[in-house]
C-alpha positions as CSV (number, residue, x, y, z in Angstrom):
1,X,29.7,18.9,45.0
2,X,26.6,16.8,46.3
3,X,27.1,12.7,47.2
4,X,25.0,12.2,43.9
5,X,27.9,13.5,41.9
6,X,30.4,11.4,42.9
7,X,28.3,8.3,42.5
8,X,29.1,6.2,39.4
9,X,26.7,7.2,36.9
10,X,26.6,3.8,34.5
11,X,27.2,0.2,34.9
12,X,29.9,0.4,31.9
13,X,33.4,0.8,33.6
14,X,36.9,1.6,31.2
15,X,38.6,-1.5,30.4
16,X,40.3,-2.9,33.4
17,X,38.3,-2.4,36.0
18,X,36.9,-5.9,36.6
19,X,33.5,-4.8,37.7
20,X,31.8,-5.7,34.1
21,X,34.7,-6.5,31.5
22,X,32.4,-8.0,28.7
23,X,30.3,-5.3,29.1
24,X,30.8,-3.7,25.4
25,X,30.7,-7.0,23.9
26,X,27.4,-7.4,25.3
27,X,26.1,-4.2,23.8
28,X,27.7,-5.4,20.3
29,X,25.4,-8.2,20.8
30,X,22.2,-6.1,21.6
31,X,22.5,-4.4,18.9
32,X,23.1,-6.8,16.4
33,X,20.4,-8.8,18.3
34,X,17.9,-6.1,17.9
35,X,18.8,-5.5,14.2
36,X,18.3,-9.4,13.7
37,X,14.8,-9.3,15.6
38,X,13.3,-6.4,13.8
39,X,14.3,-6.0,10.8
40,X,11.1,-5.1,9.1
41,X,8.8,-5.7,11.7
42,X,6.6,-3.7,13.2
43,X,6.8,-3.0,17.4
44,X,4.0,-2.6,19.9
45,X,3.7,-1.0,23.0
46,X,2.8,-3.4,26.1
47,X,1.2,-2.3,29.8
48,X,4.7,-3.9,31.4
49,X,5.5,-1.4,34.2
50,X,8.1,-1.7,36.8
51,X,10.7,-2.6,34.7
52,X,13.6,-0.5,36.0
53,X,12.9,-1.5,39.6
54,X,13.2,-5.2,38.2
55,X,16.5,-4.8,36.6
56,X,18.2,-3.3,39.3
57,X,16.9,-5.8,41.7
58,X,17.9,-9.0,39.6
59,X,21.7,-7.7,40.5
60,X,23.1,-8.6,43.8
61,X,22.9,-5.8,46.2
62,X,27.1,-5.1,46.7
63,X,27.0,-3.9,42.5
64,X,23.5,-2.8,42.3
65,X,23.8,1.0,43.2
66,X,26.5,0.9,40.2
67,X,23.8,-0.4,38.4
68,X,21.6,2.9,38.9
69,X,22.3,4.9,36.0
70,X,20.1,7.7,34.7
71,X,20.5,7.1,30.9
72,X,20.2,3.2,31.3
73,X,16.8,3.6,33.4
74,X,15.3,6.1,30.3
75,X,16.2,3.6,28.0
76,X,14.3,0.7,29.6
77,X,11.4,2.8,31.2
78,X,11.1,4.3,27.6
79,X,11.5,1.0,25.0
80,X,12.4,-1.9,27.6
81,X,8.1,-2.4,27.2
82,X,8.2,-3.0,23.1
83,X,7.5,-6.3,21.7
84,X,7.2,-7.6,18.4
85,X,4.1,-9.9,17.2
86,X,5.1,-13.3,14.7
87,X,2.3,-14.4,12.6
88,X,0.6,-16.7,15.5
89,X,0.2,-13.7,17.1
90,X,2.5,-14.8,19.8
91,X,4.6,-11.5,21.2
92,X,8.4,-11.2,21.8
93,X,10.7,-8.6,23.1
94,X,13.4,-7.4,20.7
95,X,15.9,-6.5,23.5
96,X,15.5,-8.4,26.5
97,X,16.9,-11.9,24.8
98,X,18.9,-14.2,26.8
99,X,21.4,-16.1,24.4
100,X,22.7,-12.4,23.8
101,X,22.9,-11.5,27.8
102,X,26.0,-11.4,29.6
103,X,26.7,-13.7,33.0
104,X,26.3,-10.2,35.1
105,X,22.8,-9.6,33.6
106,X,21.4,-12.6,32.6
107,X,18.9,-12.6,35.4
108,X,17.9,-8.8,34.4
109,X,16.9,-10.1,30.8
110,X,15.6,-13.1,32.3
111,X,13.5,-11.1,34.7
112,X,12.2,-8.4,32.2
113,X,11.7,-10.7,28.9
114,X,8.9,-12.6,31.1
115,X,7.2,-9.3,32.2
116,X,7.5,-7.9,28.8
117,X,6.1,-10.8,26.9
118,X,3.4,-12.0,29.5
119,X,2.4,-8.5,29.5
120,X,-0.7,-7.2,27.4
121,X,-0.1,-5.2,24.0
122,X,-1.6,-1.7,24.3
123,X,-0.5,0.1,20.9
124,X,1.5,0.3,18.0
125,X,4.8,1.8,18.4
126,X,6.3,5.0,16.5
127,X,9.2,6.7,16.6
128,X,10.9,9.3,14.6
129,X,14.9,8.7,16.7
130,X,17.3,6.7,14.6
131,X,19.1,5.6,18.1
132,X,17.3,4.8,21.3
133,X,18.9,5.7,24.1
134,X,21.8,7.8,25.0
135,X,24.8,5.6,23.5
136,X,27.7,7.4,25.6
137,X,28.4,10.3,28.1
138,X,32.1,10.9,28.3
139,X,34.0,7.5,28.7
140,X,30.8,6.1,29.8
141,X,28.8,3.7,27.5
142,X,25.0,3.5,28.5
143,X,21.9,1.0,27.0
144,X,20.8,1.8,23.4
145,X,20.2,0.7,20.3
146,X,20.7,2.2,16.2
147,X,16.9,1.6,15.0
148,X,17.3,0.2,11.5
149,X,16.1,2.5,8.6
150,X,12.9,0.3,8.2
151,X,11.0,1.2,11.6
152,X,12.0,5.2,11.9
153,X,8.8,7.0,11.1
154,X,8.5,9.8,8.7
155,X,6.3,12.0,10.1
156,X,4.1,13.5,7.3
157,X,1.5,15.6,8.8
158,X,1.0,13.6,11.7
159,X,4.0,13.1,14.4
160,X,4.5,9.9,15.7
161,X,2.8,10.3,18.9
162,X,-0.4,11.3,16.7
163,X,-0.2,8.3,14.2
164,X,0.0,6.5,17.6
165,X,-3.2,7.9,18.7
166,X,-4.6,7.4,15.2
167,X,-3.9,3.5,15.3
168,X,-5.5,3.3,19.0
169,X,-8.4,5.1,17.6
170,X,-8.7,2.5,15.0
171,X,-8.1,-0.2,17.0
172,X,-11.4,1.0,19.0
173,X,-13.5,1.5,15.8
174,X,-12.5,-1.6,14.3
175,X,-13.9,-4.0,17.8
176,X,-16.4,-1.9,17.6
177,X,-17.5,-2.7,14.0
178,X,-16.6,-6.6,14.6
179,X,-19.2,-6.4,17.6
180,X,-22.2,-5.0,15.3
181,X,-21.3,-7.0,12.0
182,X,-21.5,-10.6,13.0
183,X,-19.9,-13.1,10.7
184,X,-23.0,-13.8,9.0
185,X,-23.6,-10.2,7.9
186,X,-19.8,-10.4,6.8
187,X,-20.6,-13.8,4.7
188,X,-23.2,-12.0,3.3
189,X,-21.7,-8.9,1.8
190,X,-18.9,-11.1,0.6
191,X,-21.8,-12.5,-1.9
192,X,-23.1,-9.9,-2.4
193,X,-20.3,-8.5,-3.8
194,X,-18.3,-11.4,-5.6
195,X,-21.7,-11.6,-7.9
196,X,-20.7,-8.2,-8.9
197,X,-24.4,-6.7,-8.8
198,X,-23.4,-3.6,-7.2
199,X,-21.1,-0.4,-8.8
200,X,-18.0,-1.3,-8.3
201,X,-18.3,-3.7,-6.0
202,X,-14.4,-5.3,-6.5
203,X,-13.2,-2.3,-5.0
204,X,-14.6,-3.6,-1.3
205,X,-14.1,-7.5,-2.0
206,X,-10.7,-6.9,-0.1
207,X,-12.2,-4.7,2.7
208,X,-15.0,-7.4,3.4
209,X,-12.7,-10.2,3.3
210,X,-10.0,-8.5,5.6
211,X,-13.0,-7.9,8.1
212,X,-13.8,-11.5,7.9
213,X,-10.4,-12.7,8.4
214,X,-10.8,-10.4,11.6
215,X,-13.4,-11.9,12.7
216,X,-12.4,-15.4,12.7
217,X,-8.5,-14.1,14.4
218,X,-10.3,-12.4,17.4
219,X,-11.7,-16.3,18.5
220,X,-8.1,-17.4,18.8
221,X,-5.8,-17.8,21.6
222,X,-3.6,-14.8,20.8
223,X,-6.6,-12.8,19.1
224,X,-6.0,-9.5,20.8
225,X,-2.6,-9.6,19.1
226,X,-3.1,-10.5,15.8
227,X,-5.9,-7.8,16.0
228,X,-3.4,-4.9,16.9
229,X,-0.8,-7.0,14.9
230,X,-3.7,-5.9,11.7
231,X,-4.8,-2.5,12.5
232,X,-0.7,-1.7,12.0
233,X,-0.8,-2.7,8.6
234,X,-4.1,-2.0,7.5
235,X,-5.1,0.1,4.3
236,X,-6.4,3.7,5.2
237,X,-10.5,3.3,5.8
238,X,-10.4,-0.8,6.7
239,X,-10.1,-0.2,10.7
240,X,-13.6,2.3,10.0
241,X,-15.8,0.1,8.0
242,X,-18.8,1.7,9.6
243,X,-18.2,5.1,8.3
244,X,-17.4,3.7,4.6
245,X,-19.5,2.2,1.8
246,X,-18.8,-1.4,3.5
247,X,-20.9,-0.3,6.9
248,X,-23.3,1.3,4.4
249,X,-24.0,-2.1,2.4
250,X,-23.3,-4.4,6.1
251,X,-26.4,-1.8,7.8
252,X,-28.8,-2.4,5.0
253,X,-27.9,-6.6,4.9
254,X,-28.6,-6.7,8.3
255,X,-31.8,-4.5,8.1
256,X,-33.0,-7.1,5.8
257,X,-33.9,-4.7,3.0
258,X,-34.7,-5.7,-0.6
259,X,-31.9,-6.6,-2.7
260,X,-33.1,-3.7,-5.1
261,X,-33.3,-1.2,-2.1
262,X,-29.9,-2.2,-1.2
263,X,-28.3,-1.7,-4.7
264,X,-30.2,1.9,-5.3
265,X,-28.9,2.6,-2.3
266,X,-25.3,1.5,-3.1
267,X,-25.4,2.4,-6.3
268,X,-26.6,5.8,-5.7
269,X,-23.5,6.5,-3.0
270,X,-20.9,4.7,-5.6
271,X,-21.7,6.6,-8.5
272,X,-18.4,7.8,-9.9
273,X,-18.8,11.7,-9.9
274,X,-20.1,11.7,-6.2
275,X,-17.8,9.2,-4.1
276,X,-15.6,10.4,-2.3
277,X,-15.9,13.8,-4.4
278,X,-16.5,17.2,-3.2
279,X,-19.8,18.4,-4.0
280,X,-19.1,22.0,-3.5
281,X,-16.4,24.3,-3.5
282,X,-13.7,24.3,-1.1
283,X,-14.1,27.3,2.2
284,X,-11.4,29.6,2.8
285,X,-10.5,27.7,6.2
286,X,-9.6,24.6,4.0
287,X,-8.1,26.1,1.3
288,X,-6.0,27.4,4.1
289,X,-5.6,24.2,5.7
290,X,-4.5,23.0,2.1
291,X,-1.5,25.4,2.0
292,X,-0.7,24.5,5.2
293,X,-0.6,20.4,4.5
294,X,1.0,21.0,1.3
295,X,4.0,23.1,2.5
296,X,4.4,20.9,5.2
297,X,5.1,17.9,3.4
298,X,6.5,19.7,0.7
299,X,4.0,18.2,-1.9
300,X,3.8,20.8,-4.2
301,X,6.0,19.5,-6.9
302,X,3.8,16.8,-6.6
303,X,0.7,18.3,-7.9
304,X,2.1,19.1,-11.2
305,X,1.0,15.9,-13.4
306,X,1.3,14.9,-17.1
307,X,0.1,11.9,-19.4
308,X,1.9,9.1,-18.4
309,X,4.3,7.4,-21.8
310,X,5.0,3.9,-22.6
311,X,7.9,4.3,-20.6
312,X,6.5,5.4,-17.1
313,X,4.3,2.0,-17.3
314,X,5.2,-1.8,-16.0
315,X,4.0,-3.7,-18.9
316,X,2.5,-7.2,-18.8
317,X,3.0,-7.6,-22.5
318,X,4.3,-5.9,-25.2
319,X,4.9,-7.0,-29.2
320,X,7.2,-9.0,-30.3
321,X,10.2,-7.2,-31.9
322,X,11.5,-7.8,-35.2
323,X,14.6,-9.7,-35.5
324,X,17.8,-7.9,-36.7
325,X,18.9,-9.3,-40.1
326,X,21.7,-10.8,-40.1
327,X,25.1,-8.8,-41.0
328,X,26.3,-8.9,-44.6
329,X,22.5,-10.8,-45.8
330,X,21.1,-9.7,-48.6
331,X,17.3,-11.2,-48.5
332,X,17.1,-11.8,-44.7
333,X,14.2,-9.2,-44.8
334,X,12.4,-11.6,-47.2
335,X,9.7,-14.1,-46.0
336,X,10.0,-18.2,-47.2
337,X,7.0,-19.5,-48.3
338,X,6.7,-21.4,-45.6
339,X,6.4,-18.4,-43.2
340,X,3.9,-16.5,-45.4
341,X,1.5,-19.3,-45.5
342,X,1.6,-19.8,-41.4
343,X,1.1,-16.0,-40.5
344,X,-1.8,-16.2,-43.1
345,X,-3.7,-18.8,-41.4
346,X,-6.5,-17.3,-39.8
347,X,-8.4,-19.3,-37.5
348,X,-12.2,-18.1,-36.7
349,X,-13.3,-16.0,-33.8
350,X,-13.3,-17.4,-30.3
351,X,-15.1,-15.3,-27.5
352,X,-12.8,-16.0,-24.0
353,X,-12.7,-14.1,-20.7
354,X,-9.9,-11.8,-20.2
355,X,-8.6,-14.3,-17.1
356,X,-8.4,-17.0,-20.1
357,X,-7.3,-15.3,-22.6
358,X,-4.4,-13.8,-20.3
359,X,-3.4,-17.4,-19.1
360,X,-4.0,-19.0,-23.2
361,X,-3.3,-16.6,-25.7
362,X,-1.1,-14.1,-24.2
363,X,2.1,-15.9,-23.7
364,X,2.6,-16.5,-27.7
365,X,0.9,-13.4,-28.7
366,X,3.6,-11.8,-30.8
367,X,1.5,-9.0,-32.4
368,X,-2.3,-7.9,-31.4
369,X,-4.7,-4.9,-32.5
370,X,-7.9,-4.1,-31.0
371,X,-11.0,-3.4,-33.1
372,X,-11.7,0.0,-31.2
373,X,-15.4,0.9,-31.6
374,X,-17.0,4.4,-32.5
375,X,-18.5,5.1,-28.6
376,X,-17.3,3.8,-25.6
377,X,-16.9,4.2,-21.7
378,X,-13.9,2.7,-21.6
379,X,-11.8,4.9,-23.1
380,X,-8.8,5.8,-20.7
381,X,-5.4,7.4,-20.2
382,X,-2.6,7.0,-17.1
383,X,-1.2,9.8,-15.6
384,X,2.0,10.4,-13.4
385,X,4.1,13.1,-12.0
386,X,5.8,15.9,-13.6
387,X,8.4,15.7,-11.1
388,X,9.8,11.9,-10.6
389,X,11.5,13.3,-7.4
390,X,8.5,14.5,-5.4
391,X,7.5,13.4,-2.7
392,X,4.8,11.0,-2.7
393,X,1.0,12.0,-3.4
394,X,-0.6,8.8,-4.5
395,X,-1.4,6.0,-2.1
396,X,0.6,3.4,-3.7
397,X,3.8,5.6,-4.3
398,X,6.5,5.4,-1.8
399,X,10.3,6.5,-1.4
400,X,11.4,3.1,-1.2
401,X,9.3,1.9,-4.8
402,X,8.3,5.2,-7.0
403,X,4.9,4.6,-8.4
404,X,2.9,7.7,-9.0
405,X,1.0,6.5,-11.8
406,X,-2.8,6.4,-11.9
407,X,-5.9,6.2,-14.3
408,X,-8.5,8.2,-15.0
409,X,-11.8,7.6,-17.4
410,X,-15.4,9.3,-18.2
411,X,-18.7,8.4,-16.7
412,X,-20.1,8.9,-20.2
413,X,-19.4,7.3,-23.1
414,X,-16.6,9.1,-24.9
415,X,-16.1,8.6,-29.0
416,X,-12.8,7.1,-30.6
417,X,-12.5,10.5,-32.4
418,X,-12.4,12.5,-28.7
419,X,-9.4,10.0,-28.0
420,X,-7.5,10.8,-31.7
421,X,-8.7,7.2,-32.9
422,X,-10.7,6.1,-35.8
423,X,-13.2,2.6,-35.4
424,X,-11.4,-0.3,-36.7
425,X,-8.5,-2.2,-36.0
426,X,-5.5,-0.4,-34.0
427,X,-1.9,-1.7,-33.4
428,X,-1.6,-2.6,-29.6
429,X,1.5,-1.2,-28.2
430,X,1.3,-2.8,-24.5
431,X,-0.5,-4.6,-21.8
432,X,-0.3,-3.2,-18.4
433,X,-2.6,-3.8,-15.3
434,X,-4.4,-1.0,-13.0
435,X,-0.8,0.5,-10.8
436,X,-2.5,0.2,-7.8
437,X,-1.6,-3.4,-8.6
438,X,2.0,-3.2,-9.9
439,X,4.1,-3.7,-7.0
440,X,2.0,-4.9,-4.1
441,X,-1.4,-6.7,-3.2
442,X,-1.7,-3.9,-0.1
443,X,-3.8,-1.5,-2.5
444,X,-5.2,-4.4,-4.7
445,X,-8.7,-3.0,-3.0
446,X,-8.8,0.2,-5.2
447,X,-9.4,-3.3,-8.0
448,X,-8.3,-4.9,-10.9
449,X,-8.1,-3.6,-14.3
450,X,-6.4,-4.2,-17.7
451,X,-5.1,-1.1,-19.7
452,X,-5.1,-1.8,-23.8
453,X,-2.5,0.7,-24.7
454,X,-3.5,2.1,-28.3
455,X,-1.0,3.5,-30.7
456,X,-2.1,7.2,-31.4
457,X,-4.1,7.5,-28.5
458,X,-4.8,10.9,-26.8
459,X,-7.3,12.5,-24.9
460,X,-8.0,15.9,-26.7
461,X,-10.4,17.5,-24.0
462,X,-7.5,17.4,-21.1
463,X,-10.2,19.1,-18.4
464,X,-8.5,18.2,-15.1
465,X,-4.9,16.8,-13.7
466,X,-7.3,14.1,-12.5
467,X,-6.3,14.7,-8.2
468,X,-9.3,12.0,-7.2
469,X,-9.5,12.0,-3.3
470,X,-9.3,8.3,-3.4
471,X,-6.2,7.5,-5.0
472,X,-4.1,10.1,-2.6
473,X,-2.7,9.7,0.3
474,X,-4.5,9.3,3.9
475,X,-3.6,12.5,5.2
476,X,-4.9,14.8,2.4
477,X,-8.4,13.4,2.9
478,X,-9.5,16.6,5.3
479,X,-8.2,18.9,2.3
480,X,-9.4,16.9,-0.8
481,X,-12.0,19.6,-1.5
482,X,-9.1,22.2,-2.1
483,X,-7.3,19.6,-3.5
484,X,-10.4,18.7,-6.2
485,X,-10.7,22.2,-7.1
486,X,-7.0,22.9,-8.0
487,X,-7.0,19.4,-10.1
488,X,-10.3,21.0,-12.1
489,X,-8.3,24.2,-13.0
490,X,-5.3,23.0,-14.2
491,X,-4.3,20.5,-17.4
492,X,-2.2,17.5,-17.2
493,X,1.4,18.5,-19.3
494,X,1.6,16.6,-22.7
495,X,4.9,15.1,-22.8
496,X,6.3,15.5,-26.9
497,X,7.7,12.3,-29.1
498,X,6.9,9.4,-26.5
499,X,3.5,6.9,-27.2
500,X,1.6,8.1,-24.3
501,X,-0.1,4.9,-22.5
502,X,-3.3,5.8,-23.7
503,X,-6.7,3.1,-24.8
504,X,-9.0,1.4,-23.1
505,X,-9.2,0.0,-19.8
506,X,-11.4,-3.0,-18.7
507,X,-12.6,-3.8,-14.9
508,X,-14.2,-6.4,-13.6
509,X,-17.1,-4.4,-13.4
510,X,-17.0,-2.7,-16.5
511,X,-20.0,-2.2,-18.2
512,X,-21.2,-5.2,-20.0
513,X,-21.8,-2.7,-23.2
514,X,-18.0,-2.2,-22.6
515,X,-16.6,-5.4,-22.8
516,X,-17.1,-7.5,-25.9
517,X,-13.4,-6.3,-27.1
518,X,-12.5,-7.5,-30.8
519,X,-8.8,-8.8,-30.7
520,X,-6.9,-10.0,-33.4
521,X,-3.5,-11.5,-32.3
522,X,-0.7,-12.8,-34.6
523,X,1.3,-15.3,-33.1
524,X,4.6,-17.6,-34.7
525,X,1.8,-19.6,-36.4
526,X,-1.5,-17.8,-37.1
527,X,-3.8,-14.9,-36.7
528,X,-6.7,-15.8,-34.7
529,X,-9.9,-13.0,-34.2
530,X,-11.0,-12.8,-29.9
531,X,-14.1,-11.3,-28.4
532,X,-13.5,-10.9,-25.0
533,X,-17.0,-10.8,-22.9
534,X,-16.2,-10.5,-19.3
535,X,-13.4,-10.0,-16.6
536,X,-13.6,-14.1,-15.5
């Protein structure tokens, strides 16, 4: 047996000793300490080095060497770096925190919280280990922490150390675009597209405005922070805005091109049955790469879709429902005079925006039907999975809130009968916004939308499962023209004896020809006649 083997190997001793009594409590503490501090919160890698030569130095020399433990020094050479950023971008460490220290290593915590947090932040931090650190080795008891559910990483087809890599990539391409597209150029898109003059220009309001916000952090003291503190969180394609549709619109701005050049050339790009969509048929290496992605994240219960039903949606209205009559009455189902002549009191038409006729008329509506006309382009159904317990495909679906609901519509105009309907009046079952929009403002960039959900209506020509490469999830993007090809051979599953949430769906970009929506809504005291013209 060598001298190294019969040297303590932890800093922990059994109750009794005397060389560190509290030293369980004190990992009690750093545990519930590290909890407390990260919670949801994401953690960043810093350039502190030397941190394991600084602990064992801040103990006096006659305990050091007991000090020198091998599972202790991977902890702190491994996560003693990590630091949190708060919302002023200011960065703290989640271990190294004094109240929580014990009198024997106070000056160690002291010692590394000051390198940590005066060092610089380098990266976002993943990891895919529920504990850090190497809790116990026989009766000895060694740094680490239980990571709380929140900040393990579910690899999907990236590992950890590659969504690292990812985020330090975007980190790069995001100073990079903030160098080229000055504030001004920023200012400008941001115009450009809250006048709503390009195709679907709400879809990159968010993206543009998020730059800006960029911008304006990077001129603060703790810029470099809140910048990595931003990339961490960011929505797939913000950190790249000079590969996307926003570069495309900020290089033309800046150019100083004609307005009209610019919105051919936006338009041209935007146009709904070329962004983002394949063009030709997938090769045989991605369809193979496409098997590969699939089995790995298991997604292929996923793929299976159907119509979406009233009862898959999250309704921002819905009618009013009939009172019960009252037990043992004979004429409760009977109208007084009073109530007929209210509810036939029909005021004349008022045209409104959608915004004020949501904020006005909405919240007393009781009844509504929409005048459905004989051609339109904004016919539309909502789709969701098959399977409520796959895993998640869609962007805004997630284990921790299901949403796998999304939308799809026709370039050309469809007619009422393609959709089962008839022109005229048809009962409204429910109100429901875009789902991108349901739970969260993180994906409110795909935009805003209102869905009129029609009683009897149905798609009959059911050509796709409606897989669009922009509504799924960052990773399938290298496989989306596999992906588009196997949504254009297969049919979305009709589900029997359920309304399907089925109408018309209105943007703010819709087409003008679009909007002008004949409403009539019966409230407590009257039905009123709406035309609504425009999103706001």
């Amino acid at each position: 047996m060598s001298n190294n083997d019969l040297k303590v190997s932890s800093p922990s001793q059994p109750e009794g000793t005397g060389d560190w009594p509290d030293y369980p409590e004190y990992l009690g503490r750093l545990q519930a300490g590290f909890e407390e501090h990260v919670g949801r919160q994401q953690l960043f890698t810093t350039n502190a080095t030397g941190l394991w030569d600084a602990y064992l130095a801040s103990f006096p020399e006659h305990i050091r060497q007991r000090q020198n433990c091998g599972n202790c020094r991977q902890f702190i050479e491994r996560f003693g770096h990590l630091v949190t950023i708060d919302e002023t971008g200011h960065q703290r460490s989640p271990l190294w925190l004094e109240h929580l220290a014990a009198e024997a290593n106070l000056a160690a915590v002291q010692r590394l919280r000051g390198m940590v947090e005066k060092a610089h932040v380098n990266g976002v931090f993943l990891s895919s280990q529920s504990v850090w650190g190497n809790p116990e080795t026989g009766i000895w008891r060694h740094l680490a922490v239980r990571v709380p559910q929140a900040r393990v990483f579910n690899p999907g087809l990236l590992s950890a150390g590659q969504k690292m890599a990812e985020h330090r990539e975007n980190h790069r391409c995001l100073n990079v675009a903030l160098d080229e597209f000055k504030a001004d150029h920023l200012e400008q898109a941001r115009v450009v597209l809250q006048a709503e003059a390009l195709t679907r220009s709400e879809k990159f309001i968010g993206v543009v405005e998020w730059l800006i916000a960029r911008q304006r952090e990077r001129k603060s003291p703790q810029g470099r922070n809140l910048l990595w503190k931003a990339v961490a969180s960011a929505p797939a394609g913000f950190c790249t805005p000079r590969s996307s549709m926003v570069g495309t619109l900020l290089e033309d701005l800046a150019a100083g091109l004609p307005f009209e050049t610019v919105k051919k050339r936006f338009d041209d790009k935007m146009h709904p049955l070329r962004y983002q969509r394949p063009q030709v048929a997938p090769s045989a290496g991605n369809i193979q790469q496409a098997e590969e992605a699939i089995a790995k994240l298991g997604l292929a219960p996923a793929l299976e879709r159907r119509f979406a039903t009233l009862a898959d949606v999250q309704l921002t209205w819905k009618p009013r429902e009939d009172e019960p009559e009252k037990a043992g009455s004979v004429f409760g189902h009977l109208r007084s005079k009073e109530e007929v002549r209210a509810s036939d009191l029909e005021l004349p038409t008022r045209t409104l925006t959608w915004v004020k006729f949501r904020d006005t008329v909405l919240p007393s509506a009781e009844k509504m039907e929409l005048l459905v006309p004989s051609l339109s382009s904004a016919f539309s159904a909502l789709v969701t999975a098959v399977h409520p317990d796959a895993p998640p495909l869609i962007q805004w679906d997630s284990p921790e809130r299901r949403n796998p609901v999304t939308w799809y519509f026709y370039h050309n105009p469809s007619t009422a009968s393609s959709w089962g309907l008839a022109p005229g009046y048809v009962e409204v079952l429910g109100l429901t916004m875009k789902p991108n929009t349901w739970f969260s403002e993180r994906f409110a960039h795909h935009g805003q939308g209102v869905f009129f959900i029609l009683k009897g209506a149905r798609d009959s020509r059911n050509s796709s499962l409606s897989l669009f490469p922009e509504f799924m999830r960052g990773d399938l993007h290298g496989v989306r023209a596999t992906i588009e090809a196997f949504s254009q051979s297969r049919q979305l599953v009709v589900p029997e004896g359920e309304p399907l949430a089925s109408g018309l769906m209105v943007t703010p970009s819709t087409n003008p020809s679009s909007w002008n929506l004949g409403l009539r809504v019966t409230s407590k005291d009257s039905v009123a006649a709406y035309t609504l013209d425009r999103w706001d």
